[in-house]
C-alpha positions as CSV (number, residue, x, y, z in Angstrom):
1,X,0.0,0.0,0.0
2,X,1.3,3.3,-0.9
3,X,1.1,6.0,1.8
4,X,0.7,9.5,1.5
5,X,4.3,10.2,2.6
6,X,6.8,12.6,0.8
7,X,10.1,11.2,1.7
8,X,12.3,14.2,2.0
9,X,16.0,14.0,2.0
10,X,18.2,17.5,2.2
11,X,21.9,17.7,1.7
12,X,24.1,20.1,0.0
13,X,27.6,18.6,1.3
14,X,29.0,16.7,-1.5
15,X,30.9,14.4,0.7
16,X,28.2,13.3,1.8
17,X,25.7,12.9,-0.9
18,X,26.7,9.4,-1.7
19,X,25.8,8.8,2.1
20,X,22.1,10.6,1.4
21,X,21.7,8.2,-1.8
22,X,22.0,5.0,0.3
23,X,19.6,6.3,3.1
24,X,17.1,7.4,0.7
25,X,17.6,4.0,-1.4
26,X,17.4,2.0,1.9
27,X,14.3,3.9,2.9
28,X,12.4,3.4,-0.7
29,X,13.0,-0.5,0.0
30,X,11.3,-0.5,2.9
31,X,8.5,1.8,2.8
32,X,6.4,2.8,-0.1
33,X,5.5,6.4,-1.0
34,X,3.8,9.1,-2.7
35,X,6.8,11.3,-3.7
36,X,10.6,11.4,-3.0
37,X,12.0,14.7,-3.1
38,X,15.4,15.7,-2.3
39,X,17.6,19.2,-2.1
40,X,20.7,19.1,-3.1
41,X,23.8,19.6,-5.4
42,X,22.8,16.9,-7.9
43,X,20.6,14.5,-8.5
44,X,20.6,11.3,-6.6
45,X,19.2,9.1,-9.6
46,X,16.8,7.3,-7.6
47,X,13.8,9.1,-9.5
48,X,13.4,12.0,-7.0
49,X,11.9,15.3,-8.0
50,X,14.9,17.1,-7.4
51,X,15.4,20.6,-6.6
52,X,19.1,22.1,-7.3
53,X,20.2,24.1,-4.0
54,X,23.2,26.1,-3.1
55,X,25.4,24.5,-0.1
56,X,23.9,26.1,3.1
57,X,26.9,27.5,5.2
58,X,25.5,26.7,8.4
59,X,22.6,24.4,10.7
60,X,20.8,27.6,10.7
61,X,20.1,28.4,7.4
62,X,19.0,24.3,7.3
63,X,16.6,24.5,9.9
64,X,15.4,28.0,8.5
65,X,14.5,26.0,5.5
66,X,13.0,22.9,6.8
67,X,11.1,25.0,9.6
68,X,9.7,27.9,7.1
69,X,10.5,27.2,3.4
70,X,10.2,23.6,3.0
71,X,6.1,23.7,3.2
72,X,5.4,24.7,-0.4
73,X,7.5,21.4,-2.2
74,X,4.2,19.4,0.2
75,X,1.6,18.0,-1.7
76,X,1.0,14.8,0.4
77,X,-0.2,14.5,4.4
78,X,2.7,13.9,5.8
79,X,6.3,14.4,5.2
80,X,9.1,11.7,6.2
81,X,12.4,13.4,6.5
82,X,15.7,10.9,6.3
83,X,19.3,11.6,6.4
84,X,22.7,10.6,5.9
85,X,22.8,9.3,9.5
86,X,19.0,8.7,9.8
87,X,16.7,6.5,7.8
88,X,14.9,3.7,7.8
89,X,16.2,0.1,8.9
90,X,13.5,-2.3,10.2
91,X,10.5,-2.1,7.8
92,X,8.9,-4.7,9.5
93,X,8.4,-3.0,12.5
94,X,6.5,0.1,10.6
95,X,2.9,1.2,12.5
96,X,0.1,2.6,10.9
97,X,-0.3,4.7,14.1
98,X,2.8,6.4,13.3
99,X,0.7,8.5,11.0
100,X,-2.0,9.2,13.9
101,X,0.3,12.3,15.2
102,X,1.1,15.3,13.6
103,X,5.1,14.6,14.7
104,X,7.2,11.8,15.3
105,X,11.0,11.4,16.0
106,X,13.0,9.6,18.1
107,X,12.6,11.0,22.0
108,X,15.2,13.1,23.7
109,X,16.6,11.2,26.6
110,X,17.6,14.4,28.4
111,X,14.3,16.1,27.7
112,X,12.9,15.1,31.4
113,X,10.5,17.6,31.5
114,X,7.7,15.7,28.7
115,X,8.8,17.7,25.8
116,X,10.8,15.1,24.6
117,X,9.3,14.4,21.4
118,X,11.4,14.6,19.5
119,X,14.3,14.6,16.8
120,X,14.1,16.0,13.6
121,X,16.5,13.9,11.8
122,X,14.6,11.0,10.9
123,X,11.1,12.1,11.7
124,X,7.2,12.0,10.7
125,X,5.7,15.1,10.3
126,X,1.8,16.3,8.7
127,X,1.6,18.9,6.3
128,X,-1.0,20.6,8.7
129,X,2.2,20.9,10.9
130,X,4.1,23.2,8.8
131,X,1.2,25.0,7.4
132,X,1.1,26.3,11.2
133,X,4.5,26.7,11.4
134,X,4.0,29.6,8.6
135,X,3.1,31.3,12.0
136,X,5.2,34.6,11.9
137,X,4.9,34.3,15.8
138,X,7.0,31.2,15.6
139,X,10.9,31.7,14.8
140,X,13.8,30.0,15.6
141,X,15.4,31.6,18.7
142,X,19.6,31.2,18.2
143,X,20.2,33.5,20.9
144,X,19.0,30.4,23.1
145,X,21.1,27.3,23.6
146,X,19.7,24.5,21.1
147,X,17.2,27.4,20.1
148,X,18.4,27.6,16.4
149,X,17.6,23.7,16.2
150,X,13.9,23.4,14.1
151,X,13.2,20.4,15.8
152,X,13.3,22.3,19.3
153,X,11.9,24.7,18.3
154,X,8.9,22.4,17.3
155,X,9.3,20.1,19.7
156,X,10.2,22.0,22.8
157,X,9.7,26.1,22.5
158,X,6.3,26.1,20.7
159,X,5.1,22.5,21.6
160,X,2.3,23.5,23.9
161,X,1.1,26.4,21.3
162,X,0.7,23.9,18.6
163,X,-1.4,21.4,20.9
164,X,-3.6,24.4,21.3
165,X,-3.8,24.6,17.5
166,X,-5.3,20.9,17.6
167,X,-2.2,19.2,16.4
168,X,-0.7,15.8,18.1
169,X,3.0,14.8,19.3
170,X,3.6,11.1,19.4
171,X,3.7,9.5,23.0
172,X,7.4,8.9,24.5
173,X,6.4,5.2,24.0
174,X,5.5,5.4,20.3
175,X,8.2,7.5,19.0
176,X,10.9,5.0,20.9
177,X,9.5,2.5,18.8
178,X,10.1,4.6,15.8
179,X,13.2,5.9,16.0
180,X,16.4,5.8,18.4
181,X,19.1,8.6,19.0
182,X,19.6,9.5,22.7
183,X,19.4,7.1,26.0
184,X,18.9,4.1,27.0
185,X,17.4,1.8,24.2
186,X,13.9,0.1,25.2
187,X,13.8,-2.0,22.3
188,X,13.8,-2.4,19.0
189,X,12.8,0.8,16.3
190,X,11.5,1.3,13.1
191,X,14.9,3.4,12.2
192,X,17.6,5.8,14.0
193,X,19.1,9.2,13.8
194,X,22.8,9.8,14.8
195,X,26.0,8.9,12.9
196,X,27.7,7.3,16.3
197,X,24.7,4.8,16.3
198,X,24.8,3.5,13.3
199,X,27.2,0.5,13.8
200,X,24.1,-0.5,16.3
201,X,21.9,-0.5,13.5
202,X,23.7,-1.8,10.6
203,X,25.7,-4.6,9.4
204,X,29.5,-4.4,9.2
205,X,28.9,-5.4,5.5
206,X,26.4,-2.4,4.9
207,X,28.6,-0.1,6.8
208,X,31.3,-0.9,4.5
209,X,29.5,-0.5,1.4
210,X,29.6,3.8,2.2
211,X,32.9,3.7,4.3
212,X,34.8,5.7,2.5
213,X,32.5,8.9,2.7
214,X,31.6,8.0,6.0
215,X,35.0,8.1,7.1
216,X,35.7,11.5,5.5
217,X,31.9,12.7,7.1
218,X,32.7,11.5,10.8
219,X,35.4,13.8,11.5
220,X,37.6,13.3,14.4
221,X,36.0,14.3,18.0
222,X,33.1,12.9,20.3
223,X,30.7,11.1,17.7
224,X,33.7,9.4,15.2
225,X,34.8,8.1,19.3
226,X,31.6,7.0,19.8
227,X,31.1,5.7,16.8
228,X,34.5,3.7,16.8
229,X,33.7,2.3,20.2
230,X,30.6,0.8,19.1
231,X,32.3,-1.0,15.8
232,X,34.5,-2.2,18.5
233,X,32.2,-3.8,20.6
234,X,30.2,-5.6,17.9
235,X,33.4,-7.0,16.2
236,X,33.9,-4.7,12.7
237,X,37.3,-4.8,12.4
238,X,37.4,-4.8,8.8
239,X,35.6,-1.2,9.1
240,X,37.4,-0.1,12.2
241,X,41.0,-0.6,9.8
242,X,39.2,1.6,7.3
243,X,38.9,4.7,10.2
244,X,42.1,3.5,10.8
245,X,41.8,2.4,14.2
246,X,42.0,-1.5,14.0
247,X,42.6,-3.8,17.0
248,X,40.3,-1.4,19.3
């Protein structure tokens, strides 16, 4: 059954564009959909609509675009958003009630305060969402820590004025069993969002398929430690030699 999904995919880094191609390829195998549309430098060749955009030169200007500008490309109900480090990987465990909320992504483990919900990475999110986004009263607030981030802004700074607008946010449960990024696990999901967890979510073999842009993507720091530590503990040493860091 086709659902009335846009799959969206957004990324003007070359590097990484080979990256976007398998997440949106990988995605299209497990779910069918209305539209695929993707932003970018060039095409992806997967039979997108595809709409040629200039690098953005910061997170900003992307979440200026996703939270304000990125309405008008919607002609379907709902939007899915994947990237690079956050798609699909467990069809199977797809829910038709993941279309009964206006937003879904993966819950914010260090949100205790029940706006939690949720990433914007890998997310589910209805058109009648952004059309009340369009809200000149919401903006993105920088000048905040986390503030300039669209899913926080969503999800965390205007989350109790959209409820009053009539429009639903997953439950904590719901959204863990969509999506992973943050905390402890409590079970399997649907997908994830975070390029340190993807070695918990993917095959050695599939990781090596895109190592070498993933290696030139992860830069050195926090997540690439992460992300080696977790290669580590499920045995890829043939991808661990790639980052250069075989034997632990």
């Amino acid at each position: 059954m086709t659902l009335p999904i846009t799959l969206v995919a957004i990324d003007t880094d070359p590097v990484s564009h080979p990256l976007t191609r398998y997440a949106v390829h990988r995605s299209l195998g497990a779910l069918a959909v209305e539209e695929v549309l993707f932003f970018g430098g060039q095409p992806l060749g997967l039979g997108e609509r595809f709409v040629r955009t200039e690098r953005f030169d910061s997170i900003d200007t992307y979440s200026e675009f996703v939270f304000k500008c990125l309405w008008p490309f919607i002609g379907t109900e709902f939007v899915m958003i994947v990237h690079w480090d956050g798609f699909i990987t467990e069809p199977s465990l797809w829910r038709s009630e993941f279309l009964a909320h206006d937003y879904i992504g993966a819950p914010w483990a260090w949100a205790a305060d029940g706006a939690n919900i949720g990433n914007g990475g890998f997310c589910i999110r209805s058109r009648k969402l952004m059309l009340a986004c369009r809200d000149v009263r919401l903006r993105r607030h920088p000048e905040i820590a986390f503030g300039g981030a669209e899913d926080i802004v969503i999800g965390r700074l205007y989350r109790t004025h959209l409820e009053a607008q009539g429009l639903s946010f997953a439950s904590t449960e719901l959204a863990a069993a969509f999506s992973y990024e943050t905390g402890e696990r409590r079970g399997p999901s649907f997908g994830f969002h975070g390029p340190d967890n993807m070695p918990l979510f993917l095959s050695e073999d599939a990781l090596l398929e895109i190592a070498s842009p993933l290696a030139q993507k992860i830069r050195p720091g926090h997540v690439r430690e992460k992300f080696l530590a977790h290669c580590a503990a499920r045995g890829y040493q043939r991808l661990l030699s790639v980052f250069g860091a075989g034997g632990g």
